[in-house]
C-alpha positions in Angstrom: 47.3 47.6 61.1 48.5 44.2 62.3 48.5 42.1 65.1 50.6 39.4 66.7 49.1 36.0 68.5 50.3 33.8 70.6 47.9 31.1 73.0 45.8 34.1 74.6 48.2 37.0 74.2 47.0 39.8 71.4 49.5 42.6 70.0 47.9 45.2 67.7 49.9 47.5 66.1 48.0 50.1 64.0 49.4 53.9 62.4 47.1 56.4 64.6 45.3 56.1 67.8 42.2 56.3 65.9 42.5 53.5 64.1 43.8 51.8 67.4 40.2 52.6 68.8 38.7 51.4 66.1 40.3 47.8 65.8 40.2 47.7 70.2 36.3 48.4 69.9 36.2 45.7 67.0 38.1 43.2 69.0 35.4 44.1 72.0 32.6 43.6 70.0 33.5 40.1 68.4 34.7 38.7 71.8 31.4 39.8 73.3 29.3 37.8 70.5 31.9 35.1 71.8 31.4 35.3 75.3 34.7 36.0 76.2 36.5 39.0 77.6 39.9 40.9 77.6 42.0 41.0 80.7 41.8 44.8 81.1 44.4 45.3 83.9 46.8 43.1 82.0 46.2 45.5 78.7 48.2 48.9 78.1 49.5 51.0 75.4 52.7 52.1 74.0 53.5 54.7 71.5 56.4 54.8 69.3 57.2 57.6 66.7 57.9 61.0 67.0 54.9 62.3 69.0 55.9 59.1 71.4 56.2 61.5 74.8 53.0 63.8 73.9 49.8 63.3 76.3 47.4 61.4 74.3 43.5 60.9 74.5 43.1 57.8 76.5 42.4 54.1 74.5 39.7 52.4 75.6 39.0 48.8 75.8 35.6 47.4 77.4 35.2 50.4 79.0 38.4 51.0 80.7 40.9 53.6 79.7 44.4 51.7 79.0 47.2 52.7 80.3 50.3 54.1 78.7 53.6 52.8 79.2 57.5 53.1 78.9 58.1 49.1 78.1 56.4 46.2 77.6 57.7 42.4 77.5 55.9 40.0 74.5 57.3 36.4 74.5 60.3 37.5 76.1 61.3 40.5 73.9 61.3 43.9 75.8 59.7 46.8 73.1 60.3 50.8 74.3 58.4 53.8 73.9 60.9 56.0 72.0 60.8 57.8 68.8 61.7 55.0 66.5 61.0 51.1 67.2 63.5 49.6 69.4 63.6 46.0 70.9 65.8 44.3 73.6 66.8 40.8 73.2 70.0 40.7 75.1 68.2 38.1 77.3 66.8 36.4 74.7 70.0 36.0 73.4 71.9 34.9 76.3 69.2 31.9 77.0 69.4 31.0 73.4 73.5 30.8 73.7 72.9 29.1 76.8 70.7 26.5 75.1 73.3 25.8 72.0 76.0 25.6 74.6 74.2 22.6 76.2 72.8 21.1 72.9 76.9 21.3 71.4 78.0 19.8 74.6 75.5 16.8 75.1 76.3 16.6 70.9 80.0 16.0 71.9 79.0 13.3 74.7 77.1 11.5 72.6 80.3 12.0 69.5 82.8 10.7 72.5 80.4 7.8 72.8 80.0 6.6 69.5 83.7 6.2 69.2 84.9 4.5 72.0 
């Protein structure tokens, strides 16, 4: 099992849909002694491995059944439902190229400046 963070997003990432239940009626549990609450319609599933396209029983999370889907997008990385793990950063990529590009160029202003 793991899990990613970020501000209020969660990822969990767990071997079996059992244990997925498991940790997703955890997580429930200890934000209710909190007093706080999971966005349900913001919260889905997505299976990767070899049984990836076979029905499964539905995850629950406060209640709701989660739904499953093809792709998901976590901090700008696009993750697919296939048989093995497969992520997308083209655009990652392209705004990161985008961002040296400008960083080198304002570098070479400020080179041009020191030596006249």
């Amino acid at each position: 099992m793991g899990c990613l963070l970020y501000a209020d997003d969660i990822t969990l990432v767990c071997h079996s849909l059992t244990t997925m239940q498991r940790i997703l009626d955890i997580c429930f549990q200890e934000t209710d002694l909190l007093d706080l609450s999971f966005s349900t319609m913001k919260s889905v599933a997505l299976r990767i491995g070899p049984r990836y396209k076979h029905v499964s029983v539905p995850l629950i999370l406060a209640g709701i059944k989660l739904a499953y889907v093809q792709q998901i997008k976590y901090l700008g990385v696009v993750l697919k439902s296939a048989r093995e793990f497969k992520c997308y950063l083209i655009r990652l990529k392209l705004c990161s190229t985008i961002v040296l590009m400008l960083c080198s160029t304002e570098l070479r202003k400020q080179v041009l400046n020191l030596s006249v």
